[in-house]
C-alpha positions as CSV (number, residue, x, y, z in Angstrom):
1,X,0.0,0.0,0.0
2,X,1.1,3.3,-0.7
3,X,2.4,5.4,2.2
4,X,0.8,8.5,1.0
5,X,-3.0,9.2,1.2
6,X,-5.1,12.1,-0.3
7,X,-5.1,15.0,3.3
8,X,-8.6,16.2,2.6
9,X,-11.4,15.8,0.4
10,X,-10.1,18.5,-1.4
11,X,-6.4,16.7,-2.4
12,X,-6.3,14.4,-5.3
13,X,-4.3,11.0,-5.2
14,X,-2.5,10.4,-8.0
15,X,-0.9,7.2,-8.3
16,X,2.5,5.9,-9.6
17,X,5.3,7.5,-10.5
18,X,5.1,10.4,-12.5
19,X,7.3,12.6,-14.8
20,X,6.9,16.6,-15.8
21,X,9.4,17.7,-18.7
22,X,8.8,21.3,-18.3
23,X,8.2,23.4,-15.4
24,X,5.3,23.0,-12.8
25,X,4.0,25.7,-11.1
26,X,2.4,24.8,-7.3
27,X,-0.1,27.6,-6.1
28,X,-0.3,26.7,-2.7
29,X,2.1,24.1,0.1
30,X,3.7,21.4,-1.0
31,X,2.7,19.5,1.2
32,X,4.4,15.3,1.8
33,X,7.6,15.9,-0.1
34,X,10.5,13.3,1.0
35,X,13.8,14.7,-0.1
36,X,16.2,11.5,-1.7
37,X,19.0,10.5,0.3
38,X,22.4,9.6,-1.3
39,X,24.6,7.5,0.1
40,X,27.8,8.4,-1.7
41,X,30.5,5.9,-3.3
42,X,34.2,7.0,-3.5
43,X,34.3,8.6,-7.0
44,X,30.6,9.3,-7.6
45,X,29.9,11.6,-10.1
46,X,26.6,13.0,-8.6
47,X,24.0,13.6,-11.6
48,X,21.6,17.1,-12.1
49,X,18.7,14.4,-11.7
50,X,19.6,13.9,-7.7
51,X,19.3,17.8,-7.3
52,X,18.0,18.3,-3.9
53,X,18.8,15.4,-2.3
54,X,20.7,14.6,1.0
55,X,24.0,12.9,0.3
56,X,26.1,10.9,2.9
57,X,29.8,11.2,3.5
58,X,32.0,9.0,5.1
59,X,35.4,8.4,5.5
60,X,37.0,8.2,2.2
61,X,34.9,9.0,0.1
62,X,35.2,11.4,-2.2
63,X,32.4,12.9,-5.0
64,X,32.1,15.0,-7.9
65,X,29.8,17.8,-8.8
66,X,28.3,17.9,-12.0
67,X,28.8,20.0,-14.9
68,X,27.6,23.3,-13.4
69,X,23.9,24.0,-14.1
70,X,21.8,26.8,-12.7
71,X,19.5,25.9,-9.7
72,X,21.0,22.1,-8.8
73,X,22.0,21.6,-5.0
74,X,23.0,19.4,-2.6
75,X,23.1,18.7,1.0
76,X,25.9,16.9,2.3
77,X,26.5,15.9,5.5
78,X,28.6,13.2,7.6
79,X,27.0,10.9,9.4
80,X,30.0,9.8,11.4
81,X,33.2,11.3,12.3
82,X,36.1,11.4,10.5
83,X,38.7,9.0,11.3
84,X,42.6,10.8,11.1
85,X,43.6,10.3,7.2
86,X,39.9,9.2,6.1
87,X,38.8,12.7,4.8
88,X,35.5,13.6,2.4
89,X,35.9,15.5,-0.1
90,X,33.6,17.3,-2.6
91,X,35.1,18.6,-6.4
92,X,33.9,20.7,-8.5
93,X,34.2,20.0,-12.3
94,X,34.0,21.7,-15.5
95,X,32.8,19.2,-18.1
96,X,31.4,16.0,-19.1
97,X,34.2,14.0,-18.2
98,X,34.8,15.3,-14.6
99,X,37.6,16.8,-14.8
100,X,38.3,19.1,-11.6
101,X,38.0,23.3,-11.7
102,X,38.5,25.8,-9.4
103,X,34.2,26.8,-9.7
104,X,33.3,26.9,-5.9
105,X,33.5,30.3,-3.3
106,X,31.4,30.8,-0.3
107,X,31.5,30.3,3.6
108,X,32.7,28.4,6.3
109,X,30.6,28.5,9.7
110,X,32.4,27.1,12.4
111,X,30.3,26.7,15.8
112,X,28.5,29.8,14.7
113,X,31.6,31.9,13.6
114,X,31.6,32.4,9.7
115,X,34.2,33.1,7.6
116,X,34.2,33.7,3.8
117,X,36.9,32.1,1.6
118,X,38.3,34.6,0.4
119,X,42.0,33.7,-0.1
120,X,41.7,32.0,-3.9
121,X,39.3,33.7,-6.6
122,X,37.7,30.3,-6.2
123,X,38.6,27.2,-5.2
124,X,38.0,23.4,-6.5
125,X,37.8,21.3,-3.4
126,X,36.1,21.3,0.2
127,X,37.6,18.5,2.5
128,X,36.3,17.3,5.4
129,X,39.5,16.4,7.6
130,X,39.9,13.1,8.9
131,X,40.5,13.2,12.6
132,X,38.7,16.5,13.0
133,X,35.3,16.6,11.1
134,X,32.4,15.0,13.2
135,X,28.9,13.2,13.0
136,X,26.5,16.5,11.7
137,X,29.0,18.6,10.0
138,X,27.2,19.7,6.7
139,X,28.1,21.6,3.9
140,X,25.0,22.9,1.5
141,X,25.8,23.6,-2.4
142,X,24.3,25.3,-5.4
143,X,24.7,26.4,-8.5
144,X,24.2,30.0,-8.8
145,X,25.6,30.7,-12.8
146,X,27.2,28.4,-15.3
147,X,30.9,30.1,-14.8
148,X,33.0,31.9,-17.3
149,X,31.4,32.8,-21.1
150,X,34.6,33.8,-22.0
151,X,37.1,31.8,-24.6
152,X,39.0,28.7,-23.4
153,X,42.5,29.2,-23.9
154,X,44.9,26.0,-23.7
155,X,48.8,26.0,-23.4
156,X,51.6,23.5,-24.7
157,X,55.0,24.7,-23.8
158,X,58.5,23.5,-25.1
159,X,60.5,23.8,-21.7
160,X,63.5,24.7,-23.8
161,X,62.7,25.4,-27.8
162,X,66.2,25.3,-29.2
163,X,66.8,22.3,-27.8
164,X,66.8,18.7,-29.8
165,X,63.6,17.4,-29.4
166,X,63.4,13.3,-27.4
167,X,60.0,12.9,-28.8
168,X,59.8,9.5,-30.5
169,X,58.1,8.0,-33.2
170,X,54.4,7.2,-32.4
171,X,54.3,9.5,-29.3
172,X,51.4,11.9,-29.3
173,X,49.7,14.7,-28.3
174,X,45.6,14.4,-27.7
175,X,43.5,17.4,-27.9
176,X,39.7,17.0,-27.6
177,X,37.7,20.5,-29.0
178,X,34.5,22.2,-27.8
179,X,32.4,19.7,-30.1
180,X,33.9,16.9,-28.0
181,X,36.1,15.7,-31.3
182,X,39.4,14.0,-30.0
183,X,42.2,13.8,-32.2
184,X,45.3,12.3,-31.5
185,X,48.4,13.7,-33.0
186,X,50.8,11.4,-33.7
187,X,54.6,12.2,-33.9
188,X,56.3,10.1,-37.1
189,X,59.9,10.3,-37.9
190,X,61.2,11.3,-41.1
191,X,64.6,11.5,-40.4
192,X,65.4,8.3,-42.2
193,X,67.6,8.2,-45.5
194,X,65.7,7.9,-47.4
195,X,62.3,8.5,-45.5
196,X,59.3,7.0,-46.7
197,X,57.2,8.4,-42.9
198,X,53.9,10.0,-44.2
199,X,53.6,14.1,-44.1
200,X,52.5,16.0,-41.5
201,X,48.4,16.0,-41.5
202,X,48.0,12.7,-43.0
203,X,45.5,10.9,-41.5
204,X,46.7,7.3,-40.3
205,X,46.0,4.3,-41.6
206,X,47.3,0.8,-39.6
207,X,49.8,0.6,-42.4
208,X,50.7,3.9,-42.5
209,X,54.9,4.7,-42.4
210,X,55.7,6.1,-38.7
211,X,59.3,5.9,-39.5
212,X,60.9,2.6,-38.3
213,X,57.7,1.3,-37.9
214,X,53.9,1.5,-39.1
215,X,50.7,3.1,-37.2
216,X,49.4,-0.4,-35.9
217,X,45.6,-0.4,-35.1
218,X,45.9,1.6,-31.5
219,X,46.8,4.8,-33.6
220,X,44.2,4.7,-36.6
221,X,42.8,8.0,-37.7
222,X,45.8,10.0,-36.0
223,X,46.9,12.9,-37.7
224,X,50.6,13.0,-38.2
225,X,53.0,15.0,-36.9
226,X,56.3,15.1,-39.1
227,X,59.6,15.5,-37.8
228,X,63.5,14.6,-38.0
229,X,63.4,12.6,-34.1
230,X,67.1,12.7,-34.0
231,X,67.7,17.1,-35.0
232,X,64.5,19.0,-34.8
233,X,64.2,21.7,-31.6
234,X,61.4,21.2,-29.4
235,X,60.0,24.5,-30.7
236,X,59.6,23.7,-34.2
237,X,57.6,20.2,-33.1
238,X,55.0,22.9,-31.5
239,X,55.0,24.7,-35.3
240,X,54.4,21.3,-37.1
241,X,51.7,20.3,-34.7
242,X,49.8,23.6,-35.8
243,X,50.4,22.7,-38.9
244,X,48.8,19.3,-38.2
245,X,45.8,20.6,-35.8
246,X,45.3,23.4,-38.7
247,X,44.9,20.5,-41.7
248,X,42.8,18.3,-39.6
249,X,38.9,18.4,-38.2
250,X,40.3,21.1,-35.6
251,X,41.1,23.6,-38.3
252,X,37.8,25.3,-37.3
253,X,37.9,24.6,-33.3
254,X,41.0,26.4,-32.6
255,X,43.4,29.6,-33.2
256,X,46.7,30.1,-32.1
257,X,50.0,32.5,-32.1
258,X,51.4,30.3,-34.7
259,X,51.6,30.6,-38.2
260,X,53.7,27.9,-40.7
261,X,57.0,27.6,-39.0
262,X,56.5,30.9,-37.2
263,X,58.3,29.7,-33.7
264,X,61.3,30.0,-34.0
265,X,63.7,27.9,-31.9
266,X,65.0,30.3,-29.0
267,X,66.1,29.3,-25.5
268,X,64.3,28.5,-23.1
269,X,60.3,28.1,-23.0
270,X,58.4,28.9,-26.4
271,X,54.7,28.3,-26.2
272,X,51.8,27.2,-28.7
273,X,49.0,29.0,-27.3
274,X,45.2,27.6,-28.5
275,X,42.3,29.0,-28.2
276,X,38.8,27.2,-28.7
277,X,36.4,28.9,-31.1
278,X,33.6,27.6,-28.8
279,X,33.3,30.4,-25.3
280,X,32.1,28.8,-22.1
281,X,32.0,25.8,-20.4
282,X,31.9,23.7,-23.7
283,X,34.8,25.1,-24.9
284,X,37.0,24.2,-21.6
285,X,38.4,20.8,-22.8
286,X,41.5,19.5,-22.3
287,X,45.0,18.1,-23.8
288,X,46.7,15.1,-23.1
289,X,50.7,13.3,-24.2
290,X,52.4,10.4,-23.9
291,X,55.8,12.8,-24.4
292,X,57.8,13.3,-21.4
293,X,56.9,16.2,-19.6
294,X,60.9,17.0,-19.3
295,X,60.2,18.3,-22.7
296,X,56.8,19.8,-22.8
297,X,54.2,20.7,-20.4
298,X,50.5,20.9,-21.0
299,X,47.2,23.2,-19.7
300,X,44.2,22.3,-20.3
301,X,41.6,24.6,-21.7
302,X,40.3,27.7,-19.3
303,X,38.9,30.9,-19.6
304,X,41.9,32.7,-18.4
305,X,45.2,33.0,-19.6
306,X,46.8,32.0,-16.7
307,X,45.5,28.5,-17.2
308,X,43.2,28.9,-13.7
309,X,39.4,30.0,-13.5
310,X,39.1,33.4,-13.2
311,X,36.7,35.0,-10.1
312,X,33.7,35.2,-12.9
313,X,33.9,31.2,-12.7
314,X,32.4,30.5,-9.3
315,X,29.5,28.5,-10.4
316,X,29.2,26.8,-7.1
317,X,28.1,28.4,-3.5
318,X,28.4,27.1,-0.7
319,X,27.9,27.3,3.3
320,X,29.7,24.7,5.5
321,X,29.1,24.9,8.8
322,X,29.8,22.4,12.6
323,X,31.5,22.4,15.9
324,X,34.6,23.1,17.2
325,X,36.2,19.9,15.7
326,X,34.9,21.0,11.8
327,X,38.3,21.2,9.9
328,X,37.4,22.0,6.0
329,X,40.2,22.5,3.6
330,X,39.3,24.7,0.4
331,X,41.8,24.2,-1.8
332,X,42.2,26.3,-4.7
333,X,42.5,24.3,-8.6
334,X,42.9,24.3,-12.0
335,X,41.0,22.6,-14.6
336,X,44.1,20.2,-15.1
């Protein structure tokens, strides 16, 4: 038997479950409501369809937000204390894929004494300390805008562009644009005598000439990236991927400070700076490598140039409050 009945005369019970696609309006009390609880699992992405609900934290376990959408909240709250090195956590995230950004900014209440974060533009994480947080320590969070409408702008940087280049054949660089294409650019080396390695922008094939070797099935529909693995500077790698990204299905996704051949090797870091056509949260992707990071470094895609989210970005509020024991780390983040 259902647990709900109609209150008066006047109430209508209507049975099963039921789903509205657009918005409902309520003139009067909404009366009966039971919120969801969540028990959260270590890694949960939560979804915008448990908006609303109560979710549990315990010790280790640590959750994501979803992409940020106006209007969805959450109640968390611990329904144990924190044993030392078993801390919550909560992240903030940018896209589809979870990865974290720094989108939160609001206030801590301990035993009735509140205190804004303040020190970071916005941060990425709220930890609930192991050893300190207790049973009823909460932390309530919404979604107030969708962040930053400004251009994404990603960063690959050669640590020292005058310097030979380690990258070796079949390495690669994987950039995923604001229409959620991924391409994988592959590095192939034509330093061979003679050299038979495909061009730069030639989309692979299993059979396609890497060099020494061919593509293999892992690497099909890479783009190639053409160089001499044994002479060419780090910086002129970064030219020949543009020329790669700008010959592929990324032609239209991206611009950059680079034109044919246009960085010259010089010492010390050179950078290929990207930015996505698309402005806003869709356009704040992210770039991946196999190539030591000795050589190059990677940031993903954010609407700053610094590679961090700028103040505008704080999608997320929050209030966190407890007792004495409440120990909440807010640490600041990237969208690395």
């Amino acid at each position: 038997m259902s647990p709900f009945f109609a209150k008066t005369d006047d109430h209508h019970l209507v049975a099963g479950d039921q789903m509205f696609t657009d918005d409902v309006q309520i003139g009067g009390t909404l009366q009966g409501r039971r919120k969801e609880i969540v028990t959260a699992t270590n890694g949960q992405g939560l979804g915008i369809e448990q908006s609303g609900a109560t979710v549990i934290l315990g010790a280790g376990i640590n959750v994501k937000l979803p992409k940020p959408q106006v209007g969805v909240s959450y109640d968390f709250i611990l329904t144990a204390d924190l044993a030392e090195g078993s801390d919550a956590s909560i992240t903030s995230v940018y896209n589809d894929s979870g990865n974290p950004a720094a989108l939160m900014k609001g206030i801590v209440d301990t035993n009735g004494s509140p205190t804004a974060i303040s020190n970071h533009a916005a941060i990425s994480r709220i930890t609930f300390d192991g050893g300190k947080a207790t049973e009823g320590d909460f932390c309530k969070v919404e979604c107030v805008t969708t962040g930053a409408t400004t251009a994404g702008y990603g960063f690959i940087t050669a640590v020292d562009g005058d310097a030979t280049t380690s990258a070796t054949e079949k390495e690669y660089i994987t950039i995923i644009d604001g229409n959620r294409v991924e391409k994988k650019y592959v590095i192939v080396d034509n330093g061979g005598t003679p050299s038979d390695a495909v061009v730069t922008g030639t989309v692979l094939a299993s059979d396609s000439d890497t060099g020494a070797g061919t593509a293999g099935t892992s690497l099909v529909g890479g783009i190639a990236v053409a160089i001499n693995a044994g002479t060419t500077p780090q910086a002129t790698v970064l030219s020949e991927l543009w020329n790669a990204i700008t010959g592929s299905q990324h032609s239209a996704s991206f611009t950059s400070n680079c034109t044919t051949g246009s960085l010259a090797p010089a010492n010390g870091n050179q950078i290929l700076a990207l930015t996505s056509s698309i402005a806003g949260q869709a356009g704040y992707t992210w770039i991946d490598s196999d190539i030591a990071a000795q050589q190059f470094t990677f940031s993903n895609f954010a609407p700053s140039g610094s590679g961090d989210w700028s103040a505008n970005a704080a999608a997320w509020s929050f209030d966190c409050k407890g007792d004495d024991a409440l120990s909440i780390n807010t640490t600041s983040g990237s969208n690395s």
